[in-house]
Z-matrix of the N, CA and C atoms (Angstrom, degrees):
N
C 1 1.445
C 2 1.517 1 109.06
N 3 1.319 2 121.72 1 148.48
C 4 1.389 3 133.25 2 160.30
C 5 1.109 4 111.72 3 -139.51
N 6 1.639 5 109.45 4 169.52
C 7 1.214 6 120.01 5 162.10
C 8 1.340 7 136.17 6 -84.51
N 9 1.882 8 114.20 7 144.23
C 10 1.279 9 117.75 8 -166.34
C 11 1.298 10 131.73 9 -68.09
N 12 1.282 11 129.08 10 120.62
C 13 1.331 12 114.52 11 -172.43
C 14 1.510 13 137.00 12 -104.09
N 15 1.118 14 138.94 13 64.19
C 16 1.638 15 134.44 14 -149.57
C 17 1.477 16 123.79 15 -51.61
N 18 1.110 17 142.08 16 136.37
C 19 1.089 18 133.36 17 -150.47
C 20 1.672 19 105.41 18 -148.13
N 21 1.334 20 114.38 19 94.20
C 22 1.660 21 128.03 20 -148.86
C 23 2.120 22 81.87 21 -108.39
N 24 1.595 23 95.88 22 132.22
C 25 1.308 24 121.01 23 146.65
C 26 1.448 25 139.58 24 -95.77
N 27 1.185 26 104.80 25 95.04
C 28 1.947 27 102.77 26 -171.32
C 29 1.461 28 112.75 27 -94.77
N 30 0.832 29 108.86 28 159.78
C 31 1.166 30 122.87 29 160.55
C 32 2.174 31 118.06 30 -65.14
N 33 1.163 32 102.94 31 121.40
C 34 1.573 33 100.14 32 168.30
C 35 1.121 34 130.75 33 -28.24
N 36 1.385 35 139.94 34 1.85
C 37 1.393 36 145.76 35 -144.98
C 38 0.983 37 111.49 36 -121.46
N 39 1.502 38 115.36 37 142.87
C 40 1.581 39 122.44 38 178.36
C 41 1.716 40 107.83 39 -50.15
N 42 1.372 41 107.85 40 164.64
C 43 1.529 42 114.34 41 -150.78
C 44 1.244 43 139.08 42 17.22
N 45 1.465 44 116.77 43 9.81
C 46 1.608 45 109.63 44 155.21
C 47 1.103 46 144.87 45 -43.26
N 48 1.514 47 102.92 46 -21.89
C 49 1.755 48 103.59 47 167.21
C 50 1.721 49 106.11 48 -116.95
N 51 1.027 50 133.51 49 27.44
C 52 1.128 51 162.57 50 121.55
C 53 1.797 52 116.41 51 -42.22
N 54 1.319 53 99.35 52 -79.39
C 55 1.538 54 101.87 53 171.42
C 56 1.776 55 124.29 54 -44.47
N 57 1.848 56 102.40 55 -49.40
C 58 1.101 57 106.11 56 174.89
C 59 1.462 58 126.27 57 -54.38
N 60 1.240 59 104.77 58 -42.70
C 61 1.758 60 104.48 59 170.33
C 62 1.253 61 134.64 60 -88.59
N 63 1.411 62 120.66 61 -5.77
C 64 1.313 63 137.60 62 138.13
C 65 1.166 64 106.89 63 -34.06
N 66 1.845 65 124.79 64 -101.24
C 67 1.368 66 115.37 65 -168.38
C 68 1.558 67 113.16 66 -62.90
N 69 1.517 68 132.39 67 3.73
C 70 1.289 69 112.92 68 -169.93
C 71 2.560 70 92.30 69 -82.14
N 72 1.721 71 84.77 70 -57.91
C 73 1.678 72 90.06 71 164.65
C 74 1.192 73 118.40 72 -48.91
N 75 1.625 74 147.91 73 -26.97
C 76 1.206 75 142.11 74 135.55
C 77 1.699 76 134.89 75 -26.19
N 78 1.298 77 99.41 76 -20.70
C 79 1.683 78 117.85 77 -152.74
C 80 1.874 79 82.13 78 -122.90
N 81 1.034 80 120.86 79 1.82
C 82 1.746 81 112.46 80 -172.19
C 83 1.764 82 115.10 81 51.84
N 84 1.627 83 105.22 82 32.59
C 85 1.721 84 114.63 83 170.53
C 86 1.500 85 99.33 84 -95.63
N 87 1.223 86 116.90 85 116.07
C 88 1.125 87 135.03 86 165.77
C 89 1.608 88 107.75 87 -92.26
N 90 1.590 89 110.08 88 129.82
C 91 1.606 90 128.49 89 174.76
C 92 1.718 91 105.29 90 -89.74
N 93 1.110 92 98.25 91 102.68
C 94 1.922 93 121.81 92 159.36
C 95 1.325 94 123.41 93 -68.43
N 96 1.643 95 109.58 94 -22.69
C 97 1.581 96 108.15 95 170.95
C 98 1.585 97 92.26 96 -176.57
N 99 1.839 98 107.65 97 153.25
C 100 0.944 99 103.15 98 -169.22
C 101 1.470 100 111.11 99 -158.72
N 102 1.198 101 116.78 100 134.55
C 103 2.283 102 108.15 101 -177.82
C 104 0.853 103 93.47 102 -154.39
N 105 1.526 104 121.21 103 124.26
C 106 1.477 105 142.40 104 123.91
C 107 1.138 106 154.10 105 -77.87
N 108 1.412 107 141.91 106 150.51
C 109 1.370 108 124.56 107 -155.87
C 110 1.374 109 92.41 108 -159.86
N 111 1.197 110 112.14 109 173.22
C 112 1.707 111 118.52 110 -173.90
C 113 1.463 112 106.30 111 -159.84
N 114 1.816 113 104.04 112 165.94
C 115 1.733 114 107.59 113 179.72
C 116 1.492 115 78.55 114 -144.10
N 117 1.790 116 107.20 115 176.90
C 118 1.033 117 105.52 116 -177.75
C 119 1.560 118 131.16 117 -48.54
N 120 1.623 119 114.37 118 -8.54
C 121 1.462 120 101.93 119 -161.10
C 122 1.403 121 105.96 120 -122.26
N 123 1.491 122 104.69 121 -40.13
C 124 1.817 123 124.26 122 -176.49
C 125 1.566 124 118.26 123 -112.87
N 126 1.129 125 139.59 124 125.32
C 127 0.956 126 112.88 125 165.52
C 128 2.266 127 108.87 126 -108.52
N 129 1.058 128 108.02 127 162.91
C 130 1.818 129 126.29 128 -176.72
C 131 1.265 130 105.97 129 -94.22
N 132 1.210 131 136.78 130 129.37
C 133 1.635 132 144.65 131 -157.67
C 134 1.875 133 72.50 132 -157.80
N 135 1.875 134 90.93 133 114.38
C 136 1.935 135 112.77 134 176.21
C 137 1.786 136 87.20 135 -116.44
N 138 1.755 137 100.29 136 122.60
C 139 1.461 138 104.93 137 171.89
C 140 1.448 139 109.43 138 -111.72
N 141 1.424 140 105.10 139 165.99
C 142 1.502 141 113.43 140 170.00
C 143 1.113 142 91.63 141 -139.39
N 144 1.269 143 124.15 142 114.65
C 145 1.488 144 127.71 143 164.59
C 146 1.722 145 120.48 144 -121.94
N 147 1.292 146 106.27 145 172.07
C 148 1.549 147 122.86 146 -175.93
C 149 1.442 148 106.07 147 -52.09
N 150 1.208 149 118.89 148 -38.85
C 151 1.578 150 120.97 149 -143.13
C 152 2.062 151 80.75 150 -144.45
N 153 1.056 152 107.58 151 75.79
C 154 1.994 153 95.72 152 166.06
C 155 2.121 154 109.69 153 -58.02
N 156 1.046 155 83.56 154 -58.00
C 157 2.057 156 96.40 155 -175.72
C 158 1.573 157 101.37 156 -34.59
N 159 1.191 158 105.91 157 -79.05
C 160 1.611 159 107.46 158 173.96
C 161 1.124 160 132.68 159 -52.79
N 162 1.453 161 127.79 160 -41.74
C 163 1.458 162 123.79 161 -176.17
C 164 1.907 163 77.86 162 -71.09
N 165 0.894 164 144.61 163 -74.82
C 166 1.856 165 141.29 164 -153.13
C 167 1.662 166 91.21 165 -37.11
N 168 1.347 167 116.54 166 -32.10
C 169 1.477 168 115.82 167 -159.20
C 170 1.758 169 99.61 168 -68.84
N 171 1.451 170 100.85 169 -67.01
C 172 1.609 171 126.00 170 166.38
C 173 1.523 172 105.69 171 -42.78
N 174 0.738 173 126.64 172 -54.12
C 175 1.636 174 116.32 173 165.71
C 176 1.279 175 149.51 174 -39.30
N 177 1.659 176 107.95 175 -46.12
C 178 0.705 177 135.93 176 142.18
C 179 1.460 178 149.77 177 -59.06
N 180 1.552 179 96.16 178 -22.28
C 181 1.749 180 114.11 179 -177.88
C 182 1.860 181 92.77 180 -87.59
N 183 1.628 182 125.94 181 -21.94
C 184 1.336 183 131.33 182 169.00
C 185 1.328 184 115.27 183 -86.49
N 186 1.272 185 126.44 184 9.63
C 187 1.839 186 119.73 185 170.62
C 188 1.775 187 87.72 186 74.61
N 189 1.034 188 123.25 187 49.99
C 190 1.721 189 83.66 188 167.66
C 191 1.652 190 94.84 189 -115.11
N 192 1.011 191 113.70 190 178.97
C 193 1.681 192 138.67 191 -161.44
C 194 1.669 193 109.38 192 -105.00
N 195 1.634 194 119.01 193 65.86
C 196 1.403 195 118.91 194 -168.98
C 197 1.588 196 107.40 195 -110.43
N 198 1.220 197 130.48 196 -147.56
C 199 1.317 198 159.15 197 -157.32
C 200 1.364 199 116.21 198 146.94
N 201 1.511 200 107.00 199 140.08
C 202 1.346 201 112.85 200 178.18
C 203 1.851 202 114.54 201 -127.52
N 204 1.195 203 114.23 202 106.58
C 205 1.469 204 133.19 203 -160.24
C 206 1.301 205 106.87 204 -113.05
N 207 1.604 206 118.15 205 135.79
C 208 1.062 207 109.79 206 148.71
C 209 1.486 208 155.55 207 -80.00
N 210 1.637 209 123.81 208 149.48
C 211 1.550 210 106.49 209 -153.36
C 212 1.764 211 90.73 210 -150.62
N 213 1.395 212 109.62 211 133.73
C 214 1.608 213 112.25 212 173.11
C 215 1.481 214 114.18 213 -73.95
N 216 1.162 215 103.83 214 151.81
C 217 1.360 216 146.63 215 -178.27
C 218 1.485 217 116.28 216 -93.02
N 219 1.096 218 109.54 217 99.34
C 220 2.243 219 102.70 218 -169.54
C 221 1.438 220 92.86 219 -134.26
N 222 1.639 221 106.71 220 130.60
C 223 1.417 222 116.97 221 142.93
C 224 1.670 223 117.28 222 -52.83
N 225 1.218 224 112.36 223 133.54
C 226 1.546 225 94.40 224 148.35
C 227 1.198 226 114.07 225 -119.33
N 228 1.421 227 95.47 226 166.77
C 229 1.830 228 112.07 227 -141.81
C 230 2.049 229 81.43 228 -92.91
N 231 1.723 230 90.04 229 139.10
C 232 1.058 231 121.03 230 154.11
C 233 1.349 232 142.10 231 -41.56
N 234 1.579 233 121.22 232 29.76
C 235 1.544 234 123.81 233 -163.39
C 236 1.362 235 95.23 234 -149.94
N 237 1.714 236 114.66 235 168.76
C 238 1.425 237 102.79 236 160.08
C 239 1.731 238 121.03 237 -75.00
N 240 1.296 239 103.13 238 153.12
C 241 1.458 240 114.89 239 176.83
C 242 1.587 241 95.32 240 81.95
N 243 1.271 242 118.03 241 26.17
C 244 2.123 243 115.42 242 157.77
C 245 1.158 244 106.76 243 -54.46
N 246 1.342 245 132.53 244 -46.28
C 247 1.538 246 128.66 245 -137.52
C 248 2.146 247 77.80 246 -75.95
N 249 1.364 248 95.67 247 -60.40
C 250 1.649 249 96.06 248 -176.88
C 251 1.361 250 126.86 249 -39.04
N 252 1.427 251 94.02 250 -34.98
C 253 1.902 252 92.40 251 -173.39
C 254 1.150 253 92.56 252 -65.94
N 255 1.623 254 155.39 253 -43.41
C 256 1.296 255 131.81 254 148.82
C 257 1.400 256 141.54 255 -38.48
N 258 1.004 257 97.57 256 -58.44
C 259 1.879 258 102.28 257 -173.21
C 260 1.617 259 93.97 258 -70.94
N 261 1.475 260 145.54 259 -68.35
C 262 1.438 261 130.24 260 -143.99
C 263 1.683 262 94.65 261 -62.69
N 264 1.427 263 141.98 262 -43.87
C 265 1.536 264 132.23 263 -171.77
C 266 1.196 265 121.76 264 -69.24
N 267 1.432 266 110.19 265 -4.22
C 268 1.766 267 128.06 266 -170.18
C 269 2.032 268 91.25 267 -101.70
N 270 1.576 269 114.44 268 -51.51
C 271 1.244 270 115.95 269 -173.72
C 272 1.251 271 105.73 270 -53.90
N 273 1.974 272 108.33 271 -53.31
C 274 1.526 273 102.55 272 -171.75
C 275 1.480 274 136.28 273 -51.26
N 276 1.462 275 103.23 274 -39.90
C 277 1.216 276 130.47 275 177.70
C 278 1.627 277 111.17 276 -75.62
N 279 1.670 278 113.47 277 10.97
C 280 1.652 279 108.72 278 173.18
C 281 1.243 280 99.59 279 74.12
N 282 1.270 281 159.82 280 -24.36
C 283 1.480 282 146.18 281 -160.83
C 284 1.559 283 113.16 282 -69.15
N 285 1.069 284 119.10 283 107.65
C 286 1.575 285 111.99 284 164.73
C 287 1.197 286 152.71 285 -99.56
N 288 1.574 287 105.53 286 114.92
C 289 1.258 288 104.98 287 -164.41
C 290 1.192 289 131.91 288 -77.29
N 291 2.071 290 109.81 289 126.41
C 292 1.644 291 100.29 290 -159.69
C 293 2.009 292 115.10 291 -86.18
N 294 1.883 293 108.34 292 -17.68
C 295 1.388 294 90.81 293 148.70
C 296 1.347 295 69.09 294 -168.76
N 297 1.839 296 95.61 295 -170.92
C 298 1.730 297 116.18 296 171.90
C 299 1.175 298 92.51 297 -145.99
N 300 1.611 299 102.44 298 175.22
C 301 1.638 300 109.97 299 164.46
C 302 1.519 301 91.60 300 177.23
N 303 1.313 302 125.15 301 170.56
C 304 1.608 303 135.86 302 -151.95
C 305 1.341 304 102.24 303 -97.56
N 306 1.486 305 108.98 304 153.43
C 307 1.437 306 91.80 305 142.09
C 308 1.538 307 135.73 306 -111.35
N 309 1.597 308 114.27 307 -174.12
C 310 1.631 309 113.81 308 -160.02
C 311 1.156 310 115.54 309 -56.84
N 312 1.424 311 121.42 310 -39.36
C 313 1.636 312 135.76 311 173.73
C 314 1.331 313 111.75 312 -106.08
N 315 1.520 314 117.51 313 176.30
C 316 1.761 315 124.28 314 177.75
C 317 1.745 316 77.40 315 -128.61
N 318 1.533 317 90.41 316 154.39
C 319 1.756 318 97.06 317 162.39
C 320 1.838 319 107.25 318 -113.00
N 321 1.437 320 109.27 319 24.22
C 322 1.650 321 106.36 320 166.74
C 323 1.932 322 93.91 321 -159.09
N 324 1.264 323 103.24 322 -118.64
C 325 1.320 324 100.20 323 -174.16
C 326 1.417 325 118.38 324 -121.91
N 327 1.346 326 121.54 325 5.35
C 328 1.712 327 147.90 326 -153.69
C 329 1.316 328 82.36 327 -122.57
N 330 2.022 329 113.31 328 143.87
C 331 1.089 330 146.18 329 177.65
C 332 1.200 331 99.36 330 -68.62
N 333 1.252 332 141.31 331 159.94
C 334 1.508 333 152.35 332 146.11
C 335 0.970 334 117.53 333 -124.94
N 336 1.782 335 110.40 334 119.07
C 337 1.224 336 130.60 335 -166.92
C 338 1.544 337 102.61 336 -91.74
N 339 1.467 338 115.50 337 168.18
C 340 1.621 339 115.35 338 161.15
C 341 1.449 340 89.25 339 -134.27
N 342 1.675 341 109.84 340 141.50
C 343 1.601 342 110.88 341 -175.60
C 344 1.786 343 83.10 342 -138.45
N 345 1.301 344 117.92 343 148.71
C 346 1.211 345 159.39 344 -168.12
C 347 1.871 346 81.86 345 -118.04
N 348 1.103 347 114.51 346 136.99
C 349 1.751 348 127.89 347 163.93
C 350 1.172 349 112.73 348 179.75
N 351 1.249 350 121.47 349 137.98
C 352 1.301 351 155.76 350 177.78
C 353 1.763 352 115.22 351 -22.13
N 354 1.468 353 109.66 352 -49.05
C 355 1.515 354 138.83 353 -178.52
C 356 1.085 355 135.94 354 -107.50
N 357 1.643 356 126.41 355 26.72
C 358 1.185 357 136.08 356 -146.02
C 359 1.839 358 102.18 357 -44.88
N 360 0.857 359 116.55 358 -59.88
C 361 1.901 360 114.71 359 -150.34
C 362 1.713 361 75.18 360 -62.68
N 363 1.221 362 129.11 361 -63.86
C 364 1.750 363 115.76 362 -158.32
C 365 1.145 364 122.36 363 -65.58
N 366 1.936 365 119.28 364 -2.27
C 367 1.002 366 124.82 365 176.02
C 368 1.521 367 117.56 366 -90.91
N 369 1.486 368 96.44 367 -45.93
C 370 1.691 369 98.13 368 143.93
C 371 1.502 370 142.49 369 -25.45
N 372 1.692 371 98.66 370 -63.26
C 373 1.204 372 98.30 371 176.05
C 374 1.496 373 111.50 372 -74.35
N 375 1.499 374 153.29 373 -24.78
C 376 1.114 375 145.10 374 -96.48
C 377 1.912 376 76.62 375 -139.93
N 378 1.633 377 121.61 376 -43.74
C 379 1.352 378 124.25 377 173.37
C 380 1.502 379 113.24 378 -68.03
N 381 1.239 380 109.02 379 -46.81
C 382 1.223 381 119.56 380 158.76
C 383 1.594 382 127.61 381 -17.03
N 384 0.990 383 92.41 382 -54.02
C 385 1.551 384 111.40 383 -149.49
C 386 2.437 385 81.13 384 -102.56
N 387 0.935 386 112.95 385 -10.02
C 388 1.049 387 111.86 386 178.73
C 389 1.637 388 117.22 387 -120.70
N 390 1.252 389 114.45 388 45.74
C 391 1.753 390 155.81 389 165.14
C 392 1.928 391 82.66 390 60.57
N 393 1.350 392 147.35 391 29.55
C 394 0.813 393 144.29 392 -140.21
C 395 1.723 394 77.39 393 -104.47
N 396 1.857 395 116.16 394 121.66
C 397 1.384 396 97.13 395 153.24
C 398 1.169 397 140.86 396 -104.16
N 399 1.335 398 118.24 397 128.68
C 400 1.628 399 119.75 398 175.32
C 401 1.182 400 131.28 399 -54.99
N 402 1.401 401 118.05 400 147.32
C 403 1.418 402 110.82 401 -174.39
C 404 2.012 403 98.03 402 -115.23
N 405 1.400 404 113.43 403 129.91
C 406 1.653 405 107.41 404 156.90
C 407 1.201 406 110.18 405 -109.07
N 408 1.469 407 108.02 406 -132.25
C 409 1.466 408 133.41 407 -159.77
C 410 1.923 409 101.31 408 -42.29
N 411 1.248 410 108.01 409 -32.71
C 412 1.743 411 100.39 410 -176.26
C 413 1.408 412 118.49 411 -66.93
N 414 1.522 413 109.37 412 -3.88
C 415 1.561 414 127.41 413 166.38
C 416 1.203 415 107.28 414 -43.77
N 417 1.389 416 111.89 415 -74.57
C 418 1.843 417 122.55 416 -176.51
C 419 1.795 418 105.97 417 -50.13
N 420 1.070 419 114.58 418 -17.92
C 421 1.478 420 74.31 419 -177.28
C 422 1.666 421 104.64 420 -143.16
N 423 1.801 422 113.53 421 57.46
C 424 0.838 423 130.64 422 156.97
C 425 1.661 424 130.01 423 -60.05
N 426 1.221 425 150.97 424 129.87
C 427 1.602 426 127.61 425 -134.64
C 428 1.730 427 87.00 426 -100.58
């Protein structure tokens, strides 16, 4: 299992990601983690929300241009060189990671990353196996 990831295409334009979180906070979808990025024409808005099923539902009932993918959930560990105890067992093992970014809250005292990668189940196992803890379903309903 992983967590769901929504993956909204806007248009470059002032309040486009404005609109999106309007009706998503309209709909009582609360965003748990969130990164955007842009090129000259489109920019990619990656969600983690409370409710993935429904906001995809709500999304869709508005024409917008999404996908919903799965993407792990990692504490990182509390010491120096955390970010590494992730990334070097993911490098070794070939897995590539296509981005990350945090989310808005922690549900203890450790960052929570969301990583997009190439190999999900072997990346799983491969963190796994490297005391790395995963986060699921308690994602959605971080306060």
């Amino acid at each position: 299992m992983a967590v769901k990831q929504i993956s909204v295409l806007l248009g470059n334009i002032p309040g486009s990601f404005a609109k999106l979180t309007h009706i998503l906070d309209s709909e009582d979808i609360s965003t748990k983690a969130v990164s955007a990025a842009s090129t000259a024409v489109d920019s990619t808005v990656r969600l983690v929300v409370n409710d993935p099923d429904r906001a995809a539902a709500v999304l869709k009932s508005f024409n917008f241009n999404f996908e919903v993918t799965p993407v792990l959930a990692v504490e990182v560990p509390l010491h120096a060189g955390g970010m590494n105890a992730i990334l070097k067992p993911l490098a070794k093992a070939e897995i590539n990671i296509h981005y990350l970014y945090t989310t808005i809250n922690r549900i203890g005292k450790e960052t929570i990353l969301i990583i997009g990668v190439d190999k999900l189940e072997d990346a799983k196992e491969i963190l796994t196996q490297n005391w790395i803890h995963l986060i699921y379903d308690e994602i959605y309903s971080i306060p």
